[in-house]
Each structure stands twice: as C-alpha cells, then as structure tokens.
C-alpha positions as CSV (number, residue, x, y, z in Angstrom):
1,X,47.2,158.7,86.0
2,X,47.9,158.5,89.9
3,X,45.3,156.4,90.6
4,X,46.5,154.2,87.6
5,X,49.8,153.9,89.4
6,X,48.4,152.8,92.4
7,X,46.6,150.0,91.2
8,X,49.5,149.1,89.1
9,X,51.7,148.8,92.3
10,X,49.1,146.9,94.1
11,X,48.6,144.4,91.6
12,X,52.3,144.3,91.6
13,X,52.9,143.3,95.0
14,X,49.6,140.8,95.0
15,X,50.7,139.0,92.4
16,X,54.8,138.7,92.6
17,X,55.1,136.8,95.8
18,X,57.0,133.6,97.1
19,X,56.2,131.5,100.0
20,X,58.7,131.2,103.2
21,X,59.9,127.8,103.8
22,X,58.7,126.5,107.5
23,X,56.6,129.6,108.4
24,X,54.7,129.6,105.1
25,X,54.7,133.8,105.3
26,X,54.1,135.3,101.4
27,X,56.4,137.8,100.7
28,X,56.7,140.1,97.7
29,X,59.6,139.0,95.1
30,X,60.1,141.5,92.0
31,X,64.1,140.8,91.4
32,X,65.0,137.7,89.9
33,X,67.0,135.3,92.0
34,X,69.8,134.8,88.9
35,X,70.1,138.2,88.9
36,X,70.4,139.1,92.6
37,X,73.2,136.0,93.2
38,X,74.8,136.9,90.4
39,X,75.5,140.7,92.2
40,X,76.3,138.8,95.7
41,X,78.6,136.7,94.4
42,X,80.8,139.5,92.5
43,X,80.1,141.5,96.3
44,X,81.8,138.3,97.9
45,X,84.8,137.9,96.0
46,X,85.1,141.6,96.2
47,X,85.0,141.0,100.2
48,X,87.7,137.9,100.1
49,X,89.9,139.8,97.8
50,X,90.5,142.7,100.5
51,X,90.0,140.1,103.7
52,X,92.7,138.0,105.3
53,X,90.8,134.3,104.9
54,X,91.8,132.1,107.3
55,X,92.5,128.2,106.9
56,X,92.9,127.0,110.4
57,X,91.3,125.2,112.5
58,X,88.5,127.3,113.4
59,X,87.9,127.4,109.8
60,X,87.7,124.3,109.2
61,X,84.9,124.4,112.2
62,X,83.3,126.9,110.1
63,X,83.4,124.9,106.5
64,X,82.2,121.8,109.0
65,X,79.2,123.5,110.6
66,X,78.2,125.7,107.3
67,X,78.2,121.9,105.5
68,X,76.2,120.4,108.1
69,X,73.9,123.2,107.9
70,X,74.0,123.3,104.2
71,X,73.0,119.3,104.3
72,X,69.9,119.7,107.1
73,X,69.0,122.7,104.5
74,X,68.4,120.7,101.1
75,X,67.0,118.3,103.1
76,X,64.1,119.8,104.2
77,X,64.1,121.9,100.9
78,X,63.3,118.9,99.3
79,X,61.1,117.4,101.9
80,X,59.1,119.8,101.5
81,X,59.2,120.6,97.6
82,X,61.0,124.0,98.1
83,X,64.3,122.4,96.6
84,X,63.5,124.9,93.3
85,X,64.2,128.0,95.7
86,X,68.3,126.5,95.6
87,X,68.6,126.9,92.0
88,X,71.9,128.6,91.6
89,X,73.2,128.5,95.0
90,X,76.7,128.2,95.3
91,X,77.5,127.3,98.9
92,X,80.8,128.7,100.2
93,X,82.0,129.2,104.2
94,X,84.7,131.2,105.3
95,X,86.3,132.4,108.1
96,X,87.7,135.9,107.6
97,X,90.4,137.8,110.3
98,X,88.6,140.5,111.7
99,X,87.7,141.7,115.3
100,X,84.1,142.6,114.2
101,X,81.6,140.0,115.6
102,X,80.0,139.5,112.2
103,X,78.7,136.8,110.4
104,X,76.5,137.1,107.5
105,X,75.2,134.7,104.3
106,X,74.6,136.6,101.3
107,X,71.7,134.8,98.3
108,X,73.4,132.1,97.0
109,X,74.9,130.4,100.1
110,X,78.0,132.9,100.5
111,X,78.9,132.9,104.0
112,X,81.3,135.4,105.9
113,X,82.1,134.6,109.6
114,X,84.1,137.0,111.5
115,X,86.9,135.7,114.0
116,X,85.3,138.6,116.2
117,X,82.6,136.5,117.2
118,X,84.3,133.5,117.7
119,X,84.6,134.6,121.6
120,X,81.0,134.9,122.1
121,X,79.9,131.5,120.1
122,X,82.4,129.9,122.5
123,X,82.3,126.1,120.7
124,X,80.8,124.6,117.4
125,X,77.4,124.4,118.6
126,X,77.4,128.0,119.3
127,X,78.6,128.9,115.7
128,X,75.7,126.7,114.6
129,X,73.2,129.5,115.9
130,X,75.3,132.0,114.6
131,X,75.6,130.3,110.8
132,X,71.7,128.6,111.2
133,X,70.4,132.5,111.7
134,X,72.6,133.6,109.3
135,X,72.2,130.7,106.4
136,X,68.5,131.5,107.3
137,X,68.2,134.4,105.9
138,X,69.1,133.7,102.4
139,X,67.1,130.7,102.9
140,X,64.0,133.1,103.5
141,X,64.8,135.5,100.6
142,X,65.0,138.5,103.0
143,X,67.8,140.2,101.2
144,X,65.7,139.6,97.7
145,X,61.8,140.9,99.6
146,X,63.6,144.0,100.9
147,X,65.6,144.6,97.0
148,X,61.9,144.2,95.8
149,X,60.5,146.5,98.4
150,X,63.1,148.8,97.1
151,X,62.0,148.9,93.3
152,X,58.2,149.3,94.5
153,X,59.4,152.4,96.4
154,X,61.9,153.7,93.4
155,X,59.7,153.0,90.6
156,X,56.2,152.9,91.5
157,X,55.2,149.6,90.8
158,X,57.3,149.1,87.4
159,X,58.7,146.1,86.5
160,X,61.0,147.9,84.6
161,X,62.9,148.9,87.0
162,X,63.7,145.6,88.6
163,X,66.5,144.9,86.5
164,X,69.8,145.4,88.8
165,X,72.5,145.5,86.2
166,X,76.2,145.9,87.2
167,X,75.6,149.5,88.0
168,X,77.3,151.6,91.0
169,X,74.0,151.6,92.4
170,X,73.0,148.2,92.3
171,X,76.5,147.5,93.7
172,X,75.6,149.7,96.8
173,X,72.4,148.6,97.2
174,X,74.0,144.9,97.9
175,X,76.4,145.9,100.4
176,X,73.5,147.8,102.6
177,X,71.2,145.1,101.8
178,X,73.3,142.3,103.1
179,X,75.2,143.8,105.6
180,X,78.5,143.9,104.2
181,X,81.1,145.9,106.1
182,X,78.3,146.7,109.0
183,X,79.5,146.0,112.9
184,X,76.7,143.5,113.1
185,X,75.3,142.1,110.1
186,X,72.8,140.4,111.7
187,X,71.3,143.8,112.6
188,X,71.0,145.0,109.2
189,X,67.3,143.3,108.7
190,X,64.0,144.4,110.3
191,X,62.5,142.9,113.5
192,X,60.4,140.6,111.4
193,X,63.1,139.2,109.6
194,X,65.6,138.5,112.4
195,X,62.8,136.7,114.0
196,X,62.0,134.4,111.2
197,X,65.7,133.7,110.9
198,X,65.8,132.7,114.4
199,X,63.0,130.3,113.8
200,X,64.4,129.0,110.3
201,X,68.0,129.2,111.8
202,X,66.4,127.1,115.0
203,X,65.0,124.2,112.8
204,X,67.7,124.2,110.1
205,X,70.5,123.2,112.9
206,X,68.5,121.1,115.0
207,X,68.3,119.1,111.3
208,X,72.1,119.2,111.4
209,X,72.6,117.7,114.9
210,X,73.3,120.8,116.3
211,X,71.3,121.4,120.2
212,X,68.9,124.2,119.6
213,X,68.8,125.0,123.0
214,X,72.1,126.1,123.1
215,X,70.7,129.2,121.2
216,X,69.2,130.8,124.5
217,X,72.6,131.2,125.9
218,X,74.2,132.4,123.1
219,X,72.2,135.3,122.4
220,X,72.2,136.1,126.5
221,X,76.3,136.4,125.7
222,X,75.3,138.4,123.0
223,X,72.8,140.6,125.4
224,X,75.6,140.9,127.6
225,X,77.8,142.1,125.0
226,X,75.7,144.7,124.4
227,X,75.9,146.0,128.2
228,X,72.7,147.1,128.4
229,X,73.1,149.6,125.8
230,X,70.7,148.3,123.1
231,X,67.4,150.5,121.9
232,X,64.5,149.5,122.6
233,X,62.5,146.9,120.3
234,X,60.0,149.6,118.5
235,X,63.3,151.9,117.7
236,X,65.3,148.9,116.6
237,X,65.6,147.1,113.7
238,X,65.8,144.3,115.3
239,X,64.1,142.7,118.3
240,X,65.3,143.3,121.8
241,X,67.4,140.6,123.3
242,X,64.7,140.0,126.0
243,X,62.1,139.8,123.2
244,X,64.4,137.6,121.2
245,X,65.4,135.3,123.9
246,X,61.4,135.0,124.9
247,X,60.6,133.8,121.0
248,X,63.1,131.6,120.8
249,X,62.1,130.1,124.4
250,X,58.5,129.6,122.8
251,X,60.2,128.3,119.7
252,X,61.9,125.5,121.2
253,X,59.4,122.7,121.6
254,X,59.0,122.8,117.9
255,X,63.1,122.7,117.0
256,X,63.7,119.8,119.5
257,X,60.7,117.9,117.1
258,X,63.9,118.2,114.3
259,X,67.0,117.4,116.9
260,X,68.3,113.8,116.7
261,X,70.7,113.6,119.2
C-alpha cells in the first residue's frame, strides 16, 4: 500500500507540470489556476477593505509603472505562445499607506505596494524593480508550485485534495503563501524563486522601458537597509544580497538585449 502511494505521488509530480516563461524551468502545478485567483482575489479585497488606498501622485506612479509592466508582460506572453498562462488575470495596482516596505503581486495580477518602500525605490525606475520582481512572481506561478507542493505533502499524492474551497484553511494558506501581512513580502519565497523573479522581473521591465541596471543599486539600498543583519544564504529563504546583487550583475547582458531606450 506504501509503496503504492509512492508511486502514486511520483507519477503525480511527473506528469502535472507547467513550464516557466523565459527560463523554461518545469515546475509541478496540482491547483488549478481559476481556483487559486479566485482565493487571491477575495484575499485582496479583504486587504483594501482594512488598508488606507492611496490616490495621489505616487499612486498614480504605481498604476503607471504596474501598466507598463503589465503591457511588456502580454507582450512577450504572446511572443512566445505563453499568452494561455493569463487566462483570468485581472490586473489591479495599488498603492496602500503603510510604513512596511512591502510590495507583493498575488495570481491574477493583484498588486500591493507599500508607501514603506517608496524611500528605498527612490524614483519610477526604481519601483519598476520593485513591481518587475514582484509581477514576476505570479507570472512564474510560484505562489501556485509551492500551493501544489503543499497538497503532495498533505495528501500524499491525491488529487483529491487539490481542491481549495472557501475554507478557513485555504484562506490561511493564501495569506502565508503570498505574503500577505509579512514585513517583506518579497521574502516569503525560497532562494530559487526570488532568483527567478529577479531574472523574469529583469527582462519584463527592460520590455517596459524601464533601465535594468538600475536594479543593482536598488537592492544595495535594500542591503543597506538591512545593516548587515541578514542570515546567511543557506539559512535564508532568500538569497543573500551579495549573492543577489552578483546574479543579477551576470544577468544583465541578457535584460539590456530587451531595453529600448
């Protein structure tokens, strides 16, 4: 029976996969994309409901930059026949009152961006990184491969189980998932994710006119935010800011290829 229910699970994971845009990686997808926006979204209205939602001029920078972004991103989308992965999205930017510097994108296009961070991106370029990572994420499913990962571990392998509902729990699960609530967002995916957002979240604002270079000395502001105090990489869940900043640096030549100045 054991042994059944291993092979079960691996044939799972082998055969329920998508493909990341841009770095190609297969990732495991159990949790159907309808299902999972349709849990975001009822997260984010919860989150504007309780939040003080600006409509100044920063956030118009925001609902300019997330647009631009949102443009370079159904571009190549359907450049490179991925445009099926936006089914359902419903794009929304917004800039919410709040001295955490936050940002996140939940499935779906929902976008949060603290005025906390506003300091450290400095000008619209600098938000660019900030939204590009961000938007990237959703873009790359990581919120949907680590709700999959979940089911495998809670149920063994059964489909069955992959079925969210409206519960408590599946309610919960979003807000960890995505960040929600969390001092940094960004921090709330593993090392390989936040890496492949930088390189999605690279490309996707280069698209939108946006200088990727100006990535580098964002996240050394961020580095310096930090003081010094960040874990190191192999106790993180994300990567260090030197190992960050490096990757990015090799990542570059590639981004300016999509920069049209």
């Amino acid at each position: 029976m054991f042994k059944k229910l291993i092979y079960s699970v691996l044939f799972t994971a082998m055969v329920a996969c998508t493909t990341v845009p841009i770095t190609g990686r297969r990732q495991l997808s159990l949790v159907s994309s309808a299902e999972i926006q349709a849990q975001s979204y009822a997260a984010y209205k919860q989150v504007l409901d309780t939040a003080t939602v600006l409509n100044n001029n920063d956030a118009a920078m925001v609902k300019r930059v997330g647009g631009r972004i949102r443009q370079a991103v159904e571009q190549y989308m359907a450049q490179n026949n991925y445009s099926s992965q936006l089914e359902g999205f419903a794009w929304e930017f917004n800039l919410l009152k709040d001295n955490q510097v936050n940002a996140w994108c939940m499935p779906g296009g929902k976008v949060a961006v603290y005025t906390g961070i506003l300091p450290l991106t400095q000008n619209e370029t600098g938000l660019a990184v900030v939204m590009g990572h961000e938007i990237a994420h959703a873009i790359a499913k990581h919120g949907d491969e680590r709700m999959s990962q979940q089911v495998i571990a809670q149920t063994g392998g059964s489909l069955a189980g992959a079925a969210l509902g409206g519960t408590a729990t599946s309610q919960n699960a979003i807000a960890s998932i995505f960040g929600i609530g969390s001092q940094l967002g960004m921090l709330k995916h593993g090392r390989s994710q936040e890496s492949e957002a930088d390189h999605l979240g690279l490309i996707f604002m280069a698209m939108a006119g946006y200088d990727p270079q100006q990535a580098v000395p964002f996240w050394q502001r961020m580095a310096a935010k930090s003081g010094g105090s960040s874990v190191p990489g192999f106790l993180s869940s994300h990567p260090s800011d030197a190992t960050r900043i490096a990757d990015i640096q090799k990542l570059m030549p590639e981004a300016l290829k999509y920069y049209n100045r």
